[in-house]
N, C-alpha and C positions, 0 to 999 in steps of 0.2 A: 568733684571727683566721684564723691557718690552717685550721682545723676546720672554721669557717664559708666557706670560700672552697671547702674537697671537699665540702662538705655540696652548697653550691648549683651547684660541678659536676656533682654525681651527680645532682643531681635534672633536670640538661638530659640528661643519657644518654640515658635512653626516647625522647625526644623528640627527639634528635639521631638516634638509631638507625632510628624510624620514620620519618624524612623519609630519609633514602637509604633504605630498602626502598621507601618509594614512588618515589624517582625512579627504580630498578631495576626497577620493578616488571613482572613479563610473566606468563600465564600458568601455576600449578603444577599444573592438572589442567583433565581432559576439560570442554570448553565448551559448557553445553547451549545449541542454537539455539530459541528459540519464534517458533513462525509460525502468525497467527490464523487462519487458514484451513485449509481439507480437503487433503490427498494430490493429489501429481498437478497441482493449481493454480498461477498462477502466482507468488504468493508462496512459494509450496511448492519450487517449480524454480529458483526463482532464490537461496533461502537452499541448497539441497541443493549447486548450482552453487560458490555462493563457499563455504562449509564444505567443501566438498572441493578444492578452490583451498588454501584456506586448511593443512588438513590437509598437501596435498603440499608447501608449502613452510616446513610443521612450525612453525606459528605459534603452534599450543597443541599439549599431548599428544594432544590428540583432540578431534572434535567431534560430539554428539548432538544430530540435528535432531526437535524436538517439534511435532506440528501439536494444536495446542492452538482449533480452532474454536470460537467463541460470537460471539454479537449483540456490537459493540461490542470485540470480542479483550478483554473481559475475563478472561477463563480464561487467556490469555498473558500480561496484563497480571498478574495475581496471581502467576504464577510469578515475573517479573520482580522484582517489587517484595518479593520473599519476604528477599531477603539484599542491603540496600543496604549500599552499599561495597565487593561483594564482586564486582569487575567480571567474572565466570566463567561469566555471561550475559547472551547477546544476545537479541537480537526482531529482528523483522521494522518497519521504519519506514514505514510510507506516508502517504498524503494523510489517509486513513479517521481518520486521530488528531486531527487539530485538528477534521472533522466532528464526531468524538464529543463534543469538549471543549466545540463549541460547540454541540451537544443540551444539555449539562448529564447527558449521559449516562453521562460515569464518575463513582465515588467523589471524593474530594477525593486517598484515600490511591495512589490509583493514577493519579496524575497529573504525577509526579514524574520519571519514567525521564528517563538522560539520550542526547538524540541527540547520534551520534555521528558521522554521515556520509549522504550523499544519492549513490547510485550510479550513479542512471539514467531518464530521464524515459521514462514510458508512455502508451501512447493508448488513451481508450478507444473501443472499435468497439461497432457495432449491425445485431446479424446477424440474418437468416432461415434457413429450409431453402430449398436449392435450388431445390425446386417452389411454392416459396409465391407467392402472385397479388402479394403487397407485389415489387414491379420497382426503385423506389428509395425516396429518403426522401419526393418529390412524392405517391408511392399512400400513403406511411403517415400525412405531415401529412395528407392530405386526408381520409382515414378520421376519422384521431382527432380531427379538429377538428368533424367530426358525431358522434361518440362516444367521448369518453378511454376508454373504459374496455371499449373492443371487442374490443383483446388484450392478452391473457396477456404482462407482460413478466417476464424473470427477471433478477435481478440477484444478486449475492453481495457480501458477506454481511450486511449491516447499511442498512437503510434510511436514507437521508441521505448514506451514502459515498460515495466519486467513481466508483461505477459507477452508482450510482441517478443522479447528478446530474451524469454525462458523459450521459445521455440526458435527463435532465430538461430540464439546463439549453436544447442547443438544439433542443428539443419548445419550450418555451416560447418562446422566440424567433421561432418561427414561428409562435405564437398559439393554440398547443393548449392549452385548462386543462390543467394538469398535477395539478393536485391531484386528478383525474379518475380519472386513470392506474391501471391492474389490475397493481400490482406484485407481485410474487412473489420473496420471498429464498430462496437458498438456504446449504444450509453454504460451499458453493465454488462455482466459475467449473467445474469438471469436473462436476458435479455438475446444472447450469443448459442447461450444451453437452446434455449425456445425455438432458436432458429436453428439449429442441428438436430434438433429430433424433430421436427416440421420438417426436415430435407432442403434446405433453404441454405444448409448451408454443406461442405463434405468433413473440414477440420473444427475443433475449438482448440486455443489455447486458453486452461484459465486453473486457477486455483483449486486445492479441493474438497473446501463445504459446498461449490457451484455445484459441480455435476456429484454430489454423496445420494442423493434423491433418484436422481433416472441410473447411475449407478446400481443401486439396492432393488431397482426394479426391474434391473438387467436391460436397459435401453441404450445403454452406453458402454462403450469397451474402450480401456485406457488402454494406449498403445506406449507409453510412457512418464514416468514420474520424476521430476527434477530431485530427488530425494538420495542422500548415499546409502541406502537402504530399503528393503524393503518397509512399506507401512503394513500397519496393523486391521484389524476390521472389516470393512468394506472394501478397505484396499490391498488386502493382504496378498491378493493376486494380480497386484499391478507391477508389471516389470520396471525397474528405474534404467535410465538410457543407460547407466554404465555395464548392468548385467548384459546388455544389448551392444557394448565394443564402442559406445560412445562415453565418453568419461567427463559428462558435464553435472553437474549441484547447482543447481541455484541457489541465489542472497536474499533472498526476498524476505522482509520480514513487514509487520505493523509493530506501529506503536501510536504516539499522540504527541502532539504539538499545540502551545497556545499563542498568544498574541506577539506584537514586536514589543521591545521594552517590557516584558514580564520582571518584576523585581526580583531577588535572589530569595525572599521568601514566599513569593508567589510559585516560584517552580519550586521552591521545596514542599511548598503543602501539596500539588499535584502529584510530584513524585512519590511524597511520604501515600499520597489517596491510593495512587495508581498501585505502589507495591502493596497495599494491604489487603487491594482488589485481588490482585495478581497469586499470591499464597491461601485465598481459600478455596476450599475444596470446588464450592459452582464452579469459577473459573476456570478451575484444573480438570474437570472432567468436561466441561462444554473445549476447551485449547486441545484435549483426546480424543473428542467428539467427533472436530472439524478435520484432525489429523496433521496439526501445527507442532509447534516444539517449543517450549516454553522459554523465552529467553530476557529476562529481564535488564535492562543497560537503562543506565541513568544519562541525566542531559549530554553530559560532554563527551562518553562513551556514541551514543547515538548519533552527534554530530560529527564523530571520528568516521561513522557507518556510512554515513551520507557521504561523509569528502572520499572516501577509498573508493565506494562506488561510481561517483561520478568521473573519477580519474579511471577506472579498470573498465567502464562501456565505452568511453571513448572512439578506441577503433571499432566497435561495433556500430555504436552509431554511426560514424562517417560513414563505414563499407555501407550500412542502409539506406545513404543519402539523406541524413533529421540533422546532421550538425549545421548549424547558419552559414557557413562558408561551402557547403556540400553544395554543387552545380542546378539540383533537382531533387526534390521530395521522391518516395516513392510514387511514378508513376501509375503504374496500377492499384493503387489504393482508392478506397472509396468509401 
């Protein structure tokens, strides 16, 4: 009887031993960041920002940020999904992931990561070059609703994301086809800017740490701010669609996601990292900086973020032609 009593002791050991390493669990080495987008961007600035936040308050031994661009952040999503359980990498979290899911645009296998936090809401804006004849959104609806497809717009990175569809949505509102529309992706938001002040391109759609630079240097003129309010700063003279008879806000926020199978103390230490990043002062004046809004939400808040969203683009995406059953992509896209 004895025998049988250490036998079936021994065999809880393992078992006993791996649940306090996961309740202990933090960090043993360098933590690589993936962020789906190009250098410089502003997914790009903002993972660089907290990785180095993070670093100085020695939350892991180190961290390597990877910009891993493609249609869809699938090329970060594979890195991601390469070692589940192995919470030792993060990604980049935005809106663009429930778009994708509801393209039918990723894998099944890379649909699993898990979110871990939402850091901060974004707006998207809709810029020109300074000398462009477009004055506000009144000269651009009134173009395009005689022609969608009169100008060049750019957006990054992926057709259907919340930068195509922070301009889509209120174009359509005011009655412009938008299925019309001369969209233009690029790898990044730096990449988009470069090509509208080169003339290369006549619209940007994009966030606004992109264009805060040719902004401040007077090269670019916002013709609209997805925002319910005016911004502060640099942007203080930027009209939001709704002062303009269009009554749209954007959802757009970032936050961070790690691997499939993250244990329940694995997303706690990132959450506990992430909010501690999140309430000091750097953070809060670089999130002022950029002209974001501070919005911190824990895992299952976040994932509530995700499901609402990809339920509320829906008819947006169809009427665009991105959902799987949709007859044809956008044809003029390029």
């Amino acid at each position: 009887m004895g025998a049988a009593v250490a036998m079936a002791a021994s065999a809880w050991l393992p078992a006993l031993a791996q649940t306090a390493a996961d309740a202990e669990w933090r960090p043993r080495k360098s933590i690589e960041f993936l962020v789906p987008s190009g250098a410089g961007a502003a997914l790009d600035v903002a993972a660089r920002k907290l990785t180095e936040l993070m670093a100085h308050e020695k939350l892991a031994p180190g961290f390597v940020v990877s910009n891993k661009s493609s249609a869809h952040g699938i090329v970060a999503l594979e890195g991601l999904h390469r070692h589940p359980g192995d919470a030792h990498t993060l990604m980049t979290l935005s809106t663009s992931y429930g778009n994708s899911q509801a393209q039918n645009a990723l894998p099944e296998h890379l649909q699993k990561g898990t979110p871990v936090a939402t850091l901060f809401r974004e707006y998207v804006t809709v810029v020109v070059r300074a000398d462009s004849p477009l004055r506000n959104t009144q000269d651009l609806v009134a173009q395009l609703k005689k022609d969608p497809g009169k100008y060049s717009i750019g957006i990054a990175t992926t057709l259907g994301n919340h930068i195509h569809l922070g301009v889509a949505q209120p174009l359509k509102q005011a009655g412009v086809d938008i299925k019309g529309l001369r969209i233009v992706p690029y790898k990044s938001s730096v990449e988009s800017m470069t090509a509208l002040v080169g003339g290369h391109l006549d619209v940007v759609s994009a966030t606004t740490p992109n264009l805060l630079s040719y902004l401040q240097a007077g090269r670019v003129r916002v013709l609209a701010i997805a925002a319910g309010h005016r911004l502060g700063g640099a942007f203080a003279q930027a009209p939001t669609w709704k002062e303009q008879g269009i009554d749209y806000v954007s959802d757009s926020f970032q936050g961070v996601m790690t691997v499939p199978g993250a244990s329940e103390a694995q997303k706690a230490y990132w959450v506990d990292a992430l909010r501690q990043v999140s309430q000091s002062k750097e953070w809060k004046d670089f999130v002022a900086l950029n002209q974001w809004e501070p919005w911190f939400q824990g895992p299952e808040a976040t994932q509530q973020l995700l499901a609402a969203q990809l339920k509320n683009n829906q008819a947006l995406l169809s009427e665009l032609g991105l959902l799987p059953d949709a007859p044809q992509k956008l044809a003029n896209a390029r």
